[in-house]
Short mmCIF file of the C-alpha atoms (twelve columns), coordinates in Angstrom:
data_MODEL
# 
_entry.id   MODEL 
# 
loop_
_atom_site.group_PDB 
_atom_site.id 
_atom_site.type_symbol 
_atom_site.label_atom_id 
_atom_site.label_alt_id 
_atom_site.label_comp_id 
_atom_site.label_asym_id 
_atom_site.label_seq_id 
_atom_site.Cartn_x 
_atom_site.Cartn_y 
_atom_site.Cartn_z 
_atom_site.pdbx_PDB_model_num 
ATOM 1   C CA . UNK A 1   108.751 204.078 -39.738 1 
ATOM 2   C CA . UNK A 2   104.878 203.655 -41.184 1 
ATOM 3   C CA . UNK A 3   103.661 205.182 -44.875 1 
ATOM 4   C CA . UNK A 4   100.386 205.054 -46.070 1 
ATOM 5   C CA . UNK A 5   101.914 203.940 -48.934 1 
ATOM 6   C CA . UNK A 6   104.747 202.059 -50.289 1 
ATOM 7   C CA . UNK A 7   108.021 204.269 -50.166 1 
ATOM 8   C CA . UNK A 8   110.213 205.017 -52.904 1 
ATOM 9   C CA . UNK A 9   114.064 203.350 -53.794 1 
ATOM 10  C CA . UNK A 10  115.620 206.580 -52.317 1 
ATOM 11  C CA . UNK A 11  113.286 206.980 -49.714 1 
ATOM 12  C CA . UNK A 12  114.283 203.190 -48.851 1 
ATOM 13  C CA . UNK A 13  117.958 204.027 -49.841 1 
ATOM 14  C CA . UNK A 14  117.699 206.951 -47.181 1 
ATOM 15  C CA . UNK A 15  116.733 204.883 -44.665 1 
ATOM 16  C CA . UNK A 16  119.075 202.581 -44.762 1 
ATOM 17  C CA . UNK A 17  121.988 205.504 -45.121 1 
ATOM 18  C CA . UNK A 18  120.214 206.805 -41.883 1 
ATOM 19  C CA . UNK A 19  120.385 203.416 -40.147 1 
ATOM 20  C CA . UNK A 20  124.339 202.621 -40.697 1 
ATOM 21  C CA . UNK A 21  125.237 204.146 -37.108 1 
ATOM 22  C CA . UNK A 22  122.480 203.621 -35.069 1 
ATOM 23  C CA . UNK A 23  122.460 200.853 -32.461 1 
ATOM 24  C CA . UNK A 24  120.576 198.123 -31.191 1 
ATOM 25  C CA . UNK A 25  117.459 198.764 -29.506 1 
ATOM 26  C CA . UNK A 26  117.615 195.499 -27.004 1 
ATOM 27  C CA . UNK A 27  120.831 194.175 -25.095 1 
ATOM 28  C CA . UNK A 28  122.074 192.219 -24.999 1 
ATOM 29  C CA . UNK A 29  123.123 190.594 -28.329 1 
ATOM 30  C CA . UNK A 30  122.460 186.874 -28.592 1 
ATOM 31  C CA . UNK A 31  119.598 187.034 -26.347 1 
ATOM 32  C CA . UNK A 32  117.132 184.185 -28.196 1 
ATOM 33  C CA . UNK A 33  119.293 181.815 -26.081 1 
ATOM 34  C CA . UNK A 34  117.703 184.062 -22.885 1 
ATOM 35  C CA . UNK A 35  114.202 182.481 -22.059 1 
ATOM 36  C CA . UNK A 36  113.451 185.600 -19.731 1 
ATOM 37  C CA . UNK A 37  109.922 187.182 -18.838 1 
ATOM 38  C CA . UNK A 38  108.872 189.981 -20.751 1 
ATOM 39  C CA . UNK A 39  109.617 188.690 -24.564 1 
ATOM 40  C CA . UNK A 40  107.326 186.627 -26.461 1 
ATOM 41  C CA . UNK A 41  109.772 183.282 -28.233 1 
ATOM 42  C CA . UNK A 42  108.759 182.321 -31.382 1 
ATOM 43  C CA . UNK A 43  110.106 178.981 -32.417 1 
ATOM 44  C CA . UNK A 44  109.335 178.070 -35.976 1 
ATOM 45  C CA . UNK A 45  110.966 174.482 -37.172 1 
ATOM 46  C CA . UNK A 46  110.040 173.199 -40.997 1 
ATOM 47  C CA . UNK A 47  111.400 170.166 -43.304 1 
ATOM 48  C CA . UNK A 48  112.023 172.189 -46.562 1 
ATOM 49  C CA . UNK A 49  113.921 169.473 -48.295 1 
ATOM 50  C CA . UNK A 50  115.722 166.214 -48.217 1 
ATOM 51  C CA . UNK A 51  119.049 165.179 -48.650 1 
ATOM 52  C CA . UNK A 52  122.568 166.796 -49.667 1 
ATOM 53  C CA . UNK A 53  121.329 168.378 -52.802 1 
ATOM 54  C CA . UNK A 54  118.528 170.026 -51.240 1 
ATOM 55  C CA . UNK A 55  120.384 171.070 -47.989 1 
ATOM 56  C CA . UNK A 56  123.277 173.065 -50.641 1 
ATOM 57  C CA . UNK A 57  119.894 174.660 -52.094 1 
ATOM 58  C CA . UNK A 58  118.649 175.859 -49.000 1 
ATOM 59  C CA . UNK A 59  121.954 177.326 -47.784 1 
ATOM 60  C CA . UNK A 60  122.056 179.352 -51.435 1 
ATOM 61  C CA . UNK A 61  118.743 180.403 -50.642 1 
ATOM 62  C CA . UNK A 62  119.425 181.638 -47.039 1 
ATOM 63  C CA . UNK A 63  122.157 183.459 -48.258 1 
ATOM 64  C CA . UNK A 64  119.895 184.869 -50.754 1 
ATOM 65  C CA . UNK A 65  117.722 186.518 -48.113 1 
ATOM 66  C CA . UNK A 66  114.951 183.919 -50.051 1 
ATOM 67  C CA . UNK A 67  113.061 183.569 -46.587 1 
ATOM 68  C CA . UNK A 68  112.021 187.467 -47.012 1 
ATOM 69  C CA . UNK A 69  110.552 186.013 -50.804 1 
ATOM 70  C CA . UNK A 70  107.150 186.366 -49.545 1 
ATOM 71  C CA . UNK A 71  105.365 189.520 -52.163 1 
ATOM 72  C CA . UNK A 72  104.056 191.345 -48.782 1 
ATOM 73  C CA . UNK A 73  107.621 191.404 -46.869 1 
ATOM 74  C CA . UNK A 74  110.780 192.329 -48.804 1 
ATOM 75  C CA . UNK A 75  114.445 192.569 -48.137 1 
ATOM 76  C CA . UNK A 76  116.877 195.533 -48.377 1 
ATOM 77  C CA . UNK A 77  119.551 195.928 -49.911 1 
ATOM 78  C CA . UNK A 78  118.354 192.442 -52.027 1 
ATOM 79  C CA . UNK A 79  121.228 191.260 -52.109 1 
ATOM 80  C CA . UNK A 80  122.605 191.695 -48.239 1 
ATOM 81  C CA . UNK A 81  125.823 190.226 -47.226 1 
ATOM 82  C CA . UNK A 82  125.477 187.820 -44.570 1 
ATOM 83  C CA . UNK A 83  128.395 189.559 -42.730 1 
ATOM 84  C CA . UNK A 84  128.042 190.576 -39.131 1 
ATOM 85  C CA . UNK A 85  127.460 194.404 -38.925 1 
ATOM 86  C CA . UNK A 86  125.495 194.636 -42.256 1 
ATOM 87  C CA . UNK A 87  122.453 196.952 -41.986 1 
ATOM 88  C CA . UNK A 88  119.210 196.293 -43.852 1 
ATOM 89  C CA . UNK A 89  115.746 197.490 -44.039 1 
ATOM 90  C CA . UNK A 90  112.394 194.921 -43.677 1 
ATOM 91  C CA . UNK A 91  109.858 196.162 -45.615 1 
ATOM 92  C CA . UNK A 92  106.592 194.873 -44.827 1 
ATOM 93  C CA . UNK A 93  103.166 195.732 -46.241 1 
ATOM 94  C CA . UNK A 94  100.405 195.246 -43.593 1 
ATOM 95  C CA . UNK A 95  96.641  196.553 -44.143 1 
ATOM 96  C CA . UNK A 96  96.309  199.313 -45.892 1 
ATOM 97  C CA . UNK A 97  99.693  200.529 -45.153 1 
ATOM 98  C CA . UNK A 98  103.589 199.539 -45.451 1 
ATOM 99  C CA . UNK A 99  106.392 200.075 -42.435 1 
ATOM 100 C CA . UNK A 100 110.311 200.053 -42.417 1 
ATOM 101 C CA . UNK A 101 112.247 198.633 -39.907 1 
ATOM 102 C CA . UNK A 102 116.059 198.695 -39.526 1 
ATOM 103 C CA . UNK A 103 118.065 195.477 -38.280 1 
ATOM 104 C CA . UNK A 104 121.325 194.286 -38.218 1 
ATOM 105 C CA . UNK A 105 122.929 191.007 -38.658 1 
ATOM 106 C CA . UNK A 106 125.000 190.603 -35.054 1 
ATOM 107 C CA . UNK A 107 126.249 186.698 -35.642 1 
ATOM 108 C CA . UNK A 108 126.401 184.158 -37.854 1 
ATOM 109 C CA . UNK A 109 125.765 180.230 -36.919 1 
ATOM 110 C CA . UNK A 110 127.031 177.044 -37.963 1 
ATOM 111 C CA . UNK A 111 129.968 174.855 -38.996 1 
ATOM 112 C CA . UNK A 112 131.115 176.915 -41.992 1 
ATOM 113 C CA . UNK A 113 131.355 175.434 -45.876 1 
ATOM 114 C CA . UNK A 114 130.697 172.010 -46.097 1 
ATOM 115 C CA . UNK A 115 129.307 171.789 -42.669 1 
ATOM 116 C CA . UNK A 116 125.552 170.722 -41.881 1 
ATOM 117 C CA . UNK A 117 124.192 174.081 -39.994 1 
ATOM 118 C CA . UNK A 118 124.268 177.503 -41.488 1 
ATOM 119 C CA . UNK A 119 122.435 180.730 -40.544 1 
ATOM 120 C CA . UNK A 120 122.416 184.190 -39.202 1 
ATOM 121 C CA . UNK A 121 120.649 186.608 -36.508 1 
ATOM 122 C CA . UNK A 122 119.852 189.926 -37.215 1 
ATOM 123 C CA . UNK A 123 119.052 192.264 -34.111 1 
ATOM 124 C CA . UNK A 124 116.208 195.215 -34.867 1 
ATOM 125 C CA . UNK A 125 117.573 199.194 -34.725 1 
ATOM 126 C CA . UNK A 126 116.221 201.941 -33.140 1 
ATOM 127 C CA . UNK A 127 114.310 202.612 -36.276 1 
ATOM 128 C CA . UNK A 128 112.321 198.896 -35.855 1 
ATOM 129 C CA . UNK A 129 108.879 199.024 -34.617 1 
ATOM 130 C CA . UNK A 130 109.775 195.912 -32.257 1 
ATOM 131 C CA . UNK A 131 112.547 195.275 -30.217 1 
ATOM 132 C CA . UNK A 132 114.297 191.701 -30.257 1 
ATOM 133 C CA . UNK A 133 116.780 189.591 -32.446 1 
ATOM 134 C CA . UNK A 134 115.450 187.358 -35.312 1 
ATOM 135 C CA . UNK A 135 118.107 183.852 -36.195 1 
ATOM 136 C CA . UNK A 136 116.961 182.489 -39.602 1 
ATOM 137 C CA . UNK A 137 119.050 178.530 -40.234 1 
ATOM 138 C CA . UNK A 138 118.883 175.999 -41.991 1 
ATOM 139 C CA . UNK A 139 120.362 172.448 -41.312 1 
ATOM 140 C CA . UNK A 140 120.916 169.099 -42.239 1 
ATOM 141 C CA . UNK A 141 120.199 166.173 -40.451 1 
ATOM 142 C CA . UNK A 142 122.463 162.989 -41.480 1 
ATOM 143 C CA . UNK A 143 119.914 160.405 -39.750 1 
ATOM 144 C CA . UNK A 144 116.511 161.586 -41.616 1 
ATOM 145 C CA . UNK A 145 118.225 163.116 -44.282 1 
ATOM 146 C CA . UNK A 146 115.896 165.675 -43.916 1 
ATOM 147 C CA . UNK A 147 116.566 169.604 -44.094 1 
ATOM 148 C CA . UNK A 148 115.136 171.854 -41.723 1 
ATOM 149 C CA . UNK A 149 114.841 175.351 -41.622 1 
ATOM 150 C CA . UNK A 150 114.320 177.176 -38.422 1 
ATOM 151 C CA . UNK A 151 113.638 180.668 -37.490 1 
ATOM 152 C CA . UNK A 152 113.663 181.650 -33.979 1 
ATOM 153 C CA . UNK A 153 112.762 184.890 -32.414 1 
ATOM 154 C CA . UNK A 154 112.345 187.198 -29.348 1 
ATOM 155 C CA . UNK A 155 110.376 190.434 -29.396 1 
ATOM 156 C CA . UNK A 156 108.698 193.332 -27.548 1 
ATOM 157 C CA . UNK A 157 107.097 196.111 -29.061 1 
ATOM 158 C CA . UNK A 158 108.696 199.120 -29.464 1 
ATOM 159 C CA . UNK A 159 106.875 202.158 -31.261 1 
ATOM 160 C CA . UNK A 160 102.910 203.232 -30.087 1 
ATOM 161 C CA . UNK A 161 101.108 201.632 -33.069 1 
ATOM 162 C CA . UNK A 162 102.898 198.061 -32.347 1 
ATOM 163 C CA . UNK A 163 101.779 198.354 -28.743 1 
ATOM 164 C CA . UNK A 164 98.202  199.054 -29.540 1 
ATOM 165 C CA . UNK A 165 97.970  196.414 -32.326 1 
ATOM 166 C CA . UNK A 166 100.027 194.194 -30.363 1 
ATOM 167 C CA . UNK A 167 97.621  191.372 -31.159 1 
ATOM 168 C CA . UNK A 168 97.212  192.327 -34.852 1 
ATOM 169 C CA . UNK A 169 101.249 192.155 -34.921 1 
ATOM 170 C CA . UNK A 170 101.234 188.133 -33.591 1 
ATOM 171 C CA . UNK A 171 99.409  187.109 -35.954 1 
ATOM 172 C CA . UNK A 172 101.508 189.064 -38.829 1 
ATOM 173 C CA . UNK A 173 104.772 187.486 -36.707 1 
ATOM 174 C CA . UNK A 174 102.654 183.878 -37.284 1 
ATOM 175 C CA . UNK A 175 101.945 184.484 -40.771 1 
ATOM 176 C CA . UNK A 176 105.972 185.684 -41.611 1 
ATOM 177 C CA . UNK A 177 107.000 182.319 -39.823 1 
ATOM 178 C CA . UNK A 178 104.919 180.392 -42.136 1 
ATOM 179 C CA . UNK A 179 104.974 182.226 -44.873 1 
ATOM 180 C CA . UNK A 180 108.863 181.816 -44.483 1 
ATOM 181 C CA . UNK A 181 109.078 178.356 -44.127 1 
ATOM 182 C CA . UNK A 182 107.254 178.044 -47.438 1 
ATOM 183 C CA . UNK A 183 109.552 180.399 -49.304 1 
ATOM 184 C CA . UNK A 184 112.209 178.263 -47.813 1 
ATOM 185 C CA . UNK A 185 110.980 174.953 -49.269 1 
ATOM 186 C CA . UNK A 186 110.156 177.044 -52.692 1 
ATOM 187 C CA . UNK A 187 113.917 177.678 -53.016 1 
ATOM 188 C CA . UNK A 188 115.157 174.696 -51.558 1 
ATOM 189 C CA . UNK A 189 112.935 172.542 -54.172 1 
ATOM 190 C CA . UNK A 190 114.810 171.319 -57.485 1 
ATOM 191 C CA . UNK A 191 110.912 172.077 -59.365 1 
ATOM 192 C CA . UNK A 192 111.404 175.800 -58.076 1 
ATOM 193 C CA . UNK A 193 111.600 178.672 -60.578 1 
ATOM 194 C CA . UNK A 194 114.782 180.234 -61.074 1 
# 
């Protein structure tokens, strides 16, 4: 959904009522893994930290939605469970002019509390302006000591104006991967603001 300018909380609030019940536009669910024709793969991997400390930090900050921290792409609601089946709205302001997209969080990843991989993939609505899944994770590796943070995606697009700014839209896809890597290494950081 596209607004010349920024919508309101209820219009936001509406939305995301509106979304609750409708499905998936792609099938099938988990398809990242699938390395098919006709979906572009984005494969984003970033250090963001180092050592135990740091990897604790950047699972708080996943679960904090702090990869969407970015002042031109927001998260709602801001506080999101992580739980499969939660519905949220992207918000992302993009020349001139701001869109909504509904997705939903299909799985999570990783070897639950305590473990060294965490993360979640949301899959985009009916209501997205793409079609695809998006898996945001962090993890920790025990040789380097080193945290990475990795956000992997597959997409098509979905509504007219993403198909005739499809090139405009990979380079805002390449600027979100970046720009989420560094919100990622913000958070994780012990010299980070609260």
């Amino acid at each position: 959904m596209f607004f010349l300018r920024r919508p309101s909380p209820p219009v936001i609030e509406r939305f995301l009522d509106r979304s609750q019940e409708l499905p998936l536009s792609y099938a099938p669910v988990g398809l990242i893994a699938d390395t098919s024709a006709g979906r572009n793969y984005d494969d984003a991997i970033a250090v963001i930290g180092h050592g135990p400390a740091d990897f604790e930090r950047a699972r708080a900050a996943l679960a904090g939605w702090k990869q969407f921290d970015l002042g031109w792409v927001e998260l709602f609601p801001r506080h999101a469970s992580m739980q499969p089946g939660t519905t949220i709205a992207v918000l992302i302001h993009h020349f001139g002019f701001w869109s909504l997209n509904g997705a939903r969080i299909v799985y999570g990843v990783g070897d639950g509390q305590g473990g060294r991989h965490a993360g979640i993939a949301y899959g985009t609505l009916t209501n997205h302006a793409e079609r695809g899944e998006e898996l945001f994770e962090v993890s920790f590796d025990t040789h380097s000591g080193d945290v990475i943070y990795r956000l992997r995606a597959a997409s098509w697009p979905r509504a007219l104006l993403t198909r005739i700014g499809y090139p405009i839209v990979r380079l805002l896809q390449a600027r979100f991967r970046r720009d989420s890597a560094d919100a990622m290494r913000r958070a994780t950081s012990l010299t980070s603001p609260s």
